[in-house]
C-alpha positions in Angstrom: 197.3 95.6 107.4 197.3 98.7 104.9 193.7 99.9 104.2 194.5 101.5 100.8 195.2 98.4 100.0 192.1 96.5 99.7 188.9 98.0 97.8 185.3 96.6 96.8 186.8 94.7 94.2 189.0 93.2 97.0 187.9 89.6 98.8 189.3 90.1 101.8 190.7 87.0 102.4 192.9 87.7 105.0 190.2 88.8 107.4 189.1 86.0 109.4 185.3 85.9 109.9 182.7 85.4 113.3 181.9 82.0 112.9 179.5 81.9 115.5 176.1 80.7 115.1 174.4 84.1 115.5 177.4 85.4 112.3 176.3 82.4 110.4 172.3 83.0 110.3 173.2 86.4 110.0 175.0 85.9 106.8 172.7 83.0 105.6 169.4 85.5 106.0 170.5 88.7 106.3 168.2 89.9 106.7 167.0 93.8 106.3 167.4 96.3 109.2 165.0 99.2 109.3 167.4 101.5 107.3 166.6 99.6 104.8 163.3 100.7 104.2 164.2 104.0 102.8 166.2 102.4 100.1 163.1 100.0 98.9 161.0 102.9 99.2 161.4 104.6 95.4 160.2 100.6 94.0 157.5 100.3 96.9 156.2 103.2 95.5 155.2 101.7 91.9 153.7 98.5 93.9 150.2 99.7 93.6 150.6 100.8 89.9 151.6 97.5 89.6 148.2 95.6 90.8 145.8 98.3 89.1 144.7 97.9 85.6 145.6 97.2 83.2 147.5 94.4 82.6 150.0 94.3 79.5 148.4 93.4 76.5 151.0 90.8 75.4 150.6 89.6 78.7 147.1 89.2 79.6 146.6 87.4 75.9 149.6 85.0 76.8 147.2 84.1 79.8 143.9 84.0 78.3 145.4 81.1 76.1 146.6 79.7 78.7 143.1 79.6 80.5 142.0 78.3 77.6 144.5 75.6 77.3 143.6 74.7 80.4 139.8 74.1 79.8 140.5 71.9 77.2 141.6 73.4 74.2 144.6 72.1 72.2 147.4 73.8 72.5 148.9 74.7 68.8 146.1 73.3 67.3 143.0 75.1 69.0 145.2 77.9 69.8 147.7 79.1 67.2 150.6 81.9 68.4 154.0 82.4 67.5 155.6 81.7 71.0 157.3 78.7 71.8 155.5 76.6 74.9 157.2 77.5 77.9 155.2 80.7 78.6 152.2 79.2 78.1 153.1 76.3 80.4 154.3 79.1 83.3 150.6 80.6 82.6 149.0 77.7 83.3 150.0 78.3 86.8 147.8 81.8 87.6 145.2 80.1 85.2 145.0 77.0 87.3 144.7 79.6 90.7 142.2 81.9 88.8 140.1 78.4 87.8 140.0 77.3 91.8 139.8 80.9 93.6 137.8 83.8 93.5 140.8 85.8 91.7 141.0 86.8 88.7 143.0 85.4 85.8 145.5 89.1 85.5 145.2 89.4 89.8 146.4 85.6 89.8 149.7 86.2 87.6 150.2 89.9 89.4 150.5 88.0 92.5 152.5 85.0 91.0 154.9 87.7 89.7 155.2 89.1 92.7 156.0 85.7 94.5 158.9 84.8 91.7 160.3 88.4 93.0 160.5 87.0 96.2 162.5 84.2 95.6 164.6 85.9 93.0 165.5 88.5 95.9 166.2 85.8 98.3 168.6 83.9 96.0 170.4 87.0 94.5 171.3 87.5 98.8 172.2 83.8 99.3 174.7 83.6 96.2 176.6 86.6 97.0 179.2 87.5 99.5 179.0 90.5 101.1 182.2 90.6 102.4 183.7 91.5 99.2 181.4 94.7 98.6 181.6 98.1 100.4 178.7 99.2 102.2 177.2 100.9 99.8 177.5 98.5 97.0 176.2 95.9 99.5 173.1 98.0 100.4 172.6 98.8 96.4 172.3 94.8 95.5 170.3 94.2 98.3 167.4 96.4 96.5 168.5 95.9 93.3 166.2 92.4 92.4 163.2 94.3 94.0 164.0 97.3 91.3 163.9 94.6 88.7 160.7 93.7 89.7 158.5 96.7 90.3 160.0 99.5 88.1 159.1 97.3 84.8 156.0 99.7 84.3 153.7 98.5 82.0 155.8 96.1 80.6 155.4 94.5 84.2 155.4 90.2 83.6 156.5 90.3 79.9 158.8 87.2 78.8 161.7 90.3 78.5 161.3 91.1 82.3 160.8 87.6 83.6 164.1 86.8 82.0 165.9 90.2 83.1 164.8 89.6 87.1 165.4 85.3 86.3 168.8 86.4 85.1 170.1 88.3 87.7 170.9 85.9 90.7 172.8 83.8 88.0 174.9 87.1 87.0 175.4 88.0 90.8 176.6 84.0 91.1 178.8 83.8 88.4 180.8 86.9 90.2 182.2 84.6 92.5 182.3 81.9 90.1 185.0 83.8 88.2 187.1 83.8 91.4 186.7 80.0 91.4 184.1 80.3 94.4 181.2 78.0 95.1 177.8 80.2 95.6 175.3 78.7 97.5 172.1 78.0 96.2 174.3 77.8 92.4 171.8 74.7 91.0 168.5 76.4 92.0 170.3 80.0 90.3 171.0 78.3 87.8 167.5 76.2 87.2 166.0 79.7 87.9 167.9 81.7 85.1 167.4 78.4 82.7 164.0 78.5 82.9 163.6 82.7 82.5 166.6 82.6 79.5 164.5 79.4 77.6 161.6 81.4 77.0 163.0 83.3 73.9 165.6 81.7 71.9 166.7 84.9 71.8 167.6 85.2 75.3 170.4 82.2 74.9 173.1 85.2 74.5 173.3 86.0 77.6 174.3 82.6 79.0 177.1 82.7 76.0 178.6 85.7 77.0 178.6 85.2 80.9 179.9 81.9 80.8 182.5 82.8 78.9 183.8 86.0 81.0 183.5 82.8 83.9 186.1 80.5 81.8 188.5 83.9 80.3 188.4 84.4 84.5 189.2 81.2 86.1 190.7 79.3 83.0 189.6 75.6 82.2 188.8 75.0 86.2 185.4 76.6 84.8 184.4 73.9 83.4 184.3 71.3 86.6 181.2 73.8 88.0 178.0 71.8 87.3 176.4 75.0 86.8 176.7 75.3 82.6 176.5 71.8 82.4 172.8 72.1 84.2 171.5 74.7 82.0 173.1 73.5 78.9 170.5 70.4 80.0 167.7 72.1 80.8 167.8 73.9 77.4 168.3 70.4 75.4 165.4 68.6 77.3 163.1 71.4 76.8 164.1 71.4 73.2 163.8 67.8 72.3 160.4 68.0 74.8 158.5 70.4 72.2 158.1 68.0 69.1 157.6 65.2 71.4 154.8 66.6 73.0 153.8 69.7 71.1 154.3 68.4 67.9 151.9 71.0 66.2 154.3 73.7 67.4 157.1 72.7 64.7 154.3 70.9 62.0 152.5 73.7 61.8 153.4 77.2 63.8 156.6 77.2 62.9 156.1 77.2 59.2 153.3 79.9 59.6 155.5 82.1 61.9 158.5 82.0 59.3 156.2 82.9 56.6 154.0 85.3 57.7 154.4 86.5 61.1 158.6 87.5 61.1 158.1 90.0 58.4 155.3 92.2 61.1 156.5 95.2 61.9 160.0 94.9 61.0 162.6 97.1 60.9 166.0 97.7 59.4 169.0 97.4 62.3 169.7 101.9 61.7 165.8 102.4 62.6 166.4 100.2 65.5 169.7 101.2 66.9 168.4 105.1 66.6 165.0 104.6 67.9 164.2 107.0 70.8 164.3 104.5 73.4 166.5 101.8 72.2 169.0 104.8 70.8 168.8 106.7 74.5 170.0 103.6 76.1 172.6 102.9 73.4 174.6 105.8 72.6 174.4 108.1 76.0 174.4 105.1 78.7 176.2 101.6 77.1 178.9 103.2 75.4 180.0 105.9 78.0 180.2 103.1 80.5 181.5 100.5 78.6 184.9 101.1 78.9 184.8 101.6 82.8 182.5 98.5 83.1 184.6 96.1 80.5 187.8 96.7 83.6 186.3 96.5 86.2 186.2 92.7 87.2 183.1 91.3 89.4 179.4 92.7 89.5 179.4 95.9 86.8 181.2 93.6 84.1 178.5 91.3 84.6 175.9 93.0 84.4 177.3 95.0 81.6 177.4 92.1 79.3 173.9 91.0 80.8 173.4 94.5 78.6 175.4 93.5 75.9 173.1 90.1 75.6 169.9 91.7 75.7 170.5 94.4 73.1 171.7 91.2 70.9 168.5 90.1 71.6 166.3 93.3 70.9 168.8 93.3 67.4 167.7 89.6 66.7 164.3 90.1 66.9 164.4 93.6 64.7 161.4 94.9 65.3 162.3 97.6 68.5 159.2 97.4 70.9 159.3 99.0 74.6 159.8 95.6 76.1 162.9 94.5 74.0 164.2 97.4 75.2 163.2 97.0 78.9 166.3 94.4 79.6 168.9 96.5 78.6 167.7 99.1 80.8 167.5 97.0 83.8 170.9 95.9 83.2 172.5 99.3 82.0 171.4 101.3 84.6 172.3 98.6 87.1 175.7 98.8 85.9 176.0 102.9 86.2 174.6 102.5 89.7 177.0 100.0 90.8 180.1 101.6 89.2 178.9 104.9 91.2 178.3 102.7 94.4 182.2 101.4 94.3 183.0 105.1 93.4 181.1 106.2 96.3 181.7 103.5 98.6 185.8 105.1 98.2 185.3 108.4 98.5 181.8 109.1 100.5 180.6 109.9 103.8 177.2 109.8 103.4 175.2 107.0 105.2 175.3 104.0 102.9 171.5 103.3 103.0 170.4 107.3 102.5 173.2 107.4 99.8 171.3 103.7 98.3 167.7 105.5 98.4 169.2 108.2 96.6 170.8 105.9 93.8 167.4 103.8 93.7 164.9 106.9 93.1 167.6 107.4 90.0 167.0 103.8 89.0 163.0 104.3 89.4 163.2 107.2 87.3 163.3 105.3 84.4 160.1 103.6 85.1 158.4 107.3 85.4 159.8 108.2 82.0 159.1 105.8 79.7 157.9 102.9 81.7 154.2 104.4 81.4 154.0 103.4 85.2 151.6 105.1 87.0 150.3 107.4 84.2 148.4 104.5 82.5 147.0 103.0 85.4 146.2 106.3 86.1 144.5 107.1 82.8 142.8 103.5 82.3 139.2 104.7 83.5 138.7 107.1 80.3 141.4 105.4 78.5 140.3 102.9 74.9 141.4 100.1 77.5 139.1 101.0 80.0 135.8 102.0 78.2 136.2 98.8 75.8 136.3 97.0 79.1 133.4 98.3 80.4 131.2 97.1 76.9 132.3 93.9 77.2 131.4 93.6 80.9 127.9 94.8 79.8 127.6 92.6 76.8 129.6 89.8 77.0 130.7 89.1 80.6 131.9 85.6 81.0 130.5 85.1 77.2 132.2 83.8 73.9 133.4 86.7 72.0 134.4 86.5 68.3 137.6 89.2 67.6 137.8 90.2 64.5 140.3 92.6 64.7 144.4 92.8 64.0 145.2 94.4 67.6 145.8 93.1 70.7 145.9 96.0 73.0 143.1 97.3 73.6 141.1 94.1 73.1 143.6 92.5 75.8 143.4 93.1 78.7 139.8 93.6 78.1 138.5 90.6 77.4 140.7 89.3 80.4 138.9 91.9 82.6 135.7 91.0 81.1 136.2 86.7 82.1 134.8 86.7 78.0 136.6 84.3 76.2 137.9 84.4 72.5 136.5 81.9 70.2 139.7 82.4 67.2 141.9 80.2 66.7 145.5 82.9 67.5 145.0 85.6 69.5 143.9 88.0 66.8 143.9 88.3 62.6 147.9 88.5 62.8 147.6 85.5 60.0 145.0 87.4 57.8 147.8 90.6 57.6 150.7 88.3 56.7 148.8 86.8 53.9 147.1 90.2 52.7 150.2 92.4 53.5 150.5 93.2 48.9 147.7 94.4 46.5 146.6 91.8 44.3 147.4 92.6 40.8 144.3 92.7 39.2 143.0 95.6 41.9 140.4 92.8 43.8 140.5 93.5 47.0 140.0 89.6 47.8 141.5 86.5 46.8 139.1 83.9 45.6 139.0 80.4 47.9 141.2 78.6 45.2 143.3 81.0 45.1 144.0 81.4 48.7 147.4 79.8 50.2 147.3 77.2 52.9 147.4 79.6 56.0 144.6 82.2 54.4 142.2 79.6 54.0 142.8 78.1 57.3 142.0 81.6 58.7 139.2 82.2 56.7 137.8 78.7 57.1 138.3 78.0 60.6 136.3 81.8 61.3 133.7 80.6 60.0 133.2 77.0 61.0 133.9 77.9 64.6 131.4 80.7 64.9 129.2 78.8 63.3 129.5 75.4 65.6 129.3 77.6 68.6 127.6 80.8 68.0 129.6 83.6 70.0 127.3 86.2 72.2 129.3 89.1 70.8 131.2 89.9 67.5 133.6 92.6 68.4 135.0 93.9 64.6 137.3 96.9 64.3 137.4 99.3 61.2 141.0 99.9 61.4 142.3 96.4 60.0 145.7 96.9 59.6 146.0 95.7 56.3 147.3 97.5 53.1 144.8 100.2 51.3 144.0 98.3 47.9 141.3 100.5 46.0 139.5 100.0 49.5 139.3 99.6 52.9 139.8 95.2 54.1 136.2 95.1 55.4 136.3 91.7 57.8 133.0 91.3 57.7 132.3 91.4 53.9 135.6 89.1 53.4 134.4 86.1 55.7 130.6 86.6 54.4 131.5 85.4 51.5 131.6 81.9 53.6 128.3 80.9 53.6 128.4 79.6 57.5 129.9 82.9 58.4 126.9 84.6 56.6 123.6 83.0 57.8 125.4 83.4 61.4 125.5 87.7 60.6 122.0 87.7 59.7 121.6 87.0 63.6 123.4 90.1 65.4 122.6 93.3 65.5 125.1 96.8 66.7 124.6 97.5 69.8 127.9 99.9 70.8 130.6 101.5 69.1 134.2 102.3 71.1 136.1 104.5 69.0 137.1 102.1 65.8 135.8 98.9 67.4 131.7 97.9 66.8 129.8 95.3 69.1 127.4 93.7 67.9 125.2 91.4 69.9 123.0 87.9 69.4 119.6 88.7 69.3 118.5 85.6 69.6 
């Protein structure tokens, strides 16, 4: 047999495997000799950024409402956001172990994270073969789930990197797919990747686009693998599911969301495409490679289009935020490692799990430039984060808090840290800048109640009411309201005092710290 024959691309076919039992566990578990170690070393390394403060913003309020679903409140009803159900259900997990443990609610999904790493990294290992990989290429996507996992940065447990590392065993599997191969494991990969891809329907291009490379690859044999057919399910039954028992979500978020919420922060597809971090993964790192991944058949031309999806997605959503732009990285840097792993795996010498530690501090480079992983954690003591935490552990821990403000960072992960919980409706005043995003015409600065539309006096009467019913021990209120200058500032507190509930309750609290633009004030009695 001629050597120069066969490459990584190569199944060698003709080479007739140990079939022993020993071979067999072996290439069941495989699991990781010391050499290893070196090569998980440059993702080890942002472990403990990982479980320090703080938690992502987006994050930790996707869990406090979750905590709060959980205590009772209804969800899309009580609690108004702009996400579809299935993160919130997910949530409900950590919330349930924060509710029965001594851990907290953003410790509780850290270590929940961590355990879906786990069993992504096991089932990326079961669905491949490694006998149609050199050594190096081998060694590279043995580490390369656990580089999903921990080089996220801050963006660590976002609904973009759950679907990136969910994604991934179901890319590795439909490799062998293409060759008309049966992966093990292919119903739990592809329950695995269904559930991560259904959490934005966004995220539904990159099921398109790899099942189609699977059908231009094996023909219309690709279509007798139950494995489409399975998520194609999953994704109808979860759909149909929502109005039939969320049926709020389409009543009356949807409606909101379309009006008022899709128009936030948008911007135009050139300010997106030349952005500095969407634009340095576009033009110096997709298109360079594209060419050399587009030919070569197997594990770079999947992952490249698992590029190609997400940046679809980023597009879709127009609006160019770190973690839209977190999948593309994973999956373009991937690529470039494993096209240099084939490359290498050719021509180099070098010990395959030295030269593997070298191509995985590259990949955990990205983290330390723009993945804000450890310098915020670092930071987070003297950071707005960190001292806003610290009021609200002095004067409203494990309180109700009233937050009238239009951020979410830095208020979450506060409040999370704090165990306070919000008493508004969504997770901030998103609804009150949609419907005050133009100057009236007139130069007021505030609608009267008959003129208000539906969703501004749902905002401004639901304040109100539910302050009133249940009196919160703190009012946090930021100067910075994010709404449009109109002859003068948006003052929240003069706008809802003009309800008369909302007005006795003021006369009650007094100021009792300032942090930067956000004042506290405090119950007196």
């Amino acid at each position: 047999m001629n050597g120069a024959n066969y490459s990584p691309d190569t199944l060698l076919t003709d080479m007739k495997p140990d079939t022993g039992p020993a071979a067999k566990r072996a290439r069941l578990w495989r699991l990781p000799d010391i050499g290893a170690f070196w090569t998980w070393l440059p993702a080890l390394v942002f472990l403990p950024a990982i479980l320090a403060p703080p938690l992502n913003h987006d994050v930790a309020g996707v869990l406090h409402f979750s905590q709060r679903w959980l205590a009772g409140e209804q969800m899309y009803v009580d609690l108004i956001d702009v996400n579809p159900p299935l993160i919130f259900i997910l949530n409900l997990i950590p919330a349930a172990i924060a509710a029965v443990t001594p851990l907290s609610g953003p410790l509780a999904f850290q270590l929940c994270v961590l355990l879906l790493g786990v069993w992504i990294w096991y089932l990326s290992r079961r669905v491949r073969d490694p006998r149609g990989e050199g050594a190096i290429e081998c060694a590279l996507l043995d580490v390369l789930p656990v580089l999903f996992l921990l080089t996220a940065g801050y963006d660590f447990g976002q609904r973009e990197h759950l679907m990136a590392m969910m994604s991934l065993p179901y890319i590795l599997a439909a490799v062998r797919r293409a060759r008309g191969e049966i992966p093990r494991l292919q119903i739990a990969t592809a329950l695995t990747a269904a559930v991560g891809l259904a959490l934005k329907p966004h995220f539904l291009a990159l099921p398109v686009l790899v099942e189609l490379a699977v059908l231009l690859g094996l023909g219309w044999r690709a279509l007798r693998n139950p494995v489409p057919w399975v998520m194609a399910a999953f994704f109808v039954l979860y759909a149909v599911s929502i109005p039939i028992l969320l049926p709020a979500y389409f009543n009356s978020v949807v409606p909101l969301v379309w009006e008022h919420y899709v128009d936030l922060g948008n911007q135009s597809l050139f300010w997106i495409i030349f952005t500095d971090r969407l634009g340095a993964v576009i033009w110096p790192a997709m298109l360079p490679i594209a060419w050399f991944a587009m030919r070569r058949p197997g594990v770079p031309r999947m992952l490249f289009l698992g590029a190609v999806a997400a940046l679809m997605s980023a597009i879709a959503q127009h609006k160019g935020w770190s973690y839209h732009v977190l999948p593309i990285e994973l999956f373009t840097i991937a690529t470039v490692l494993t096209l240099a792993a084939r490359f290498l795996d050719r021509y180099s010498i070098a010990p395959p799990h030295l030269t593997v530690a070298v191509l995985s501090l590259v990949f955990a480079e990205r983290a330390l430039a723009v993945g804000e992983a450890p310098w915020r954690e670092m930071t987070y003591p003297s950071s707005i984060a960190g001292r806003l935490t610290d009021a609200l552990r002095e004067y409203a821990y494990g309180e109700r808090v009233l937050l009238l403000t239009p951020d979410i960072y830095p208020v979450y992960p506060a409040i999370n840290y704090a165990h306070a919980r919000s008493t508004l409706r969504t997770m901030n005043l998103w609804l009150l800048q949609g419907t005050n995003s133009e100057c009236l015409p007139d130069g007021r600065r505030y609608r009267e109640v008959w003129e208000m539309s539906r969703a501004e006096f749902f905002m401004y009467r639901t304040v109100a009411e539910d302050a009133a019913a249940a009196p919160p021990s703190v009012i946090l209120v930021s100067r910075v309201p994010g709404i449009p200058w109109c002859g003068q500032e948006f003052d929240f507190i003069e706008y809802f005092s003009r309800h008369p509930l909302f007005a006795e309750l003021w006369t009650h609290y007094r100021q009792a710290a300032t942090v930067e633009q956000y004042s506290i004030y405090v119950r007196e009695d």
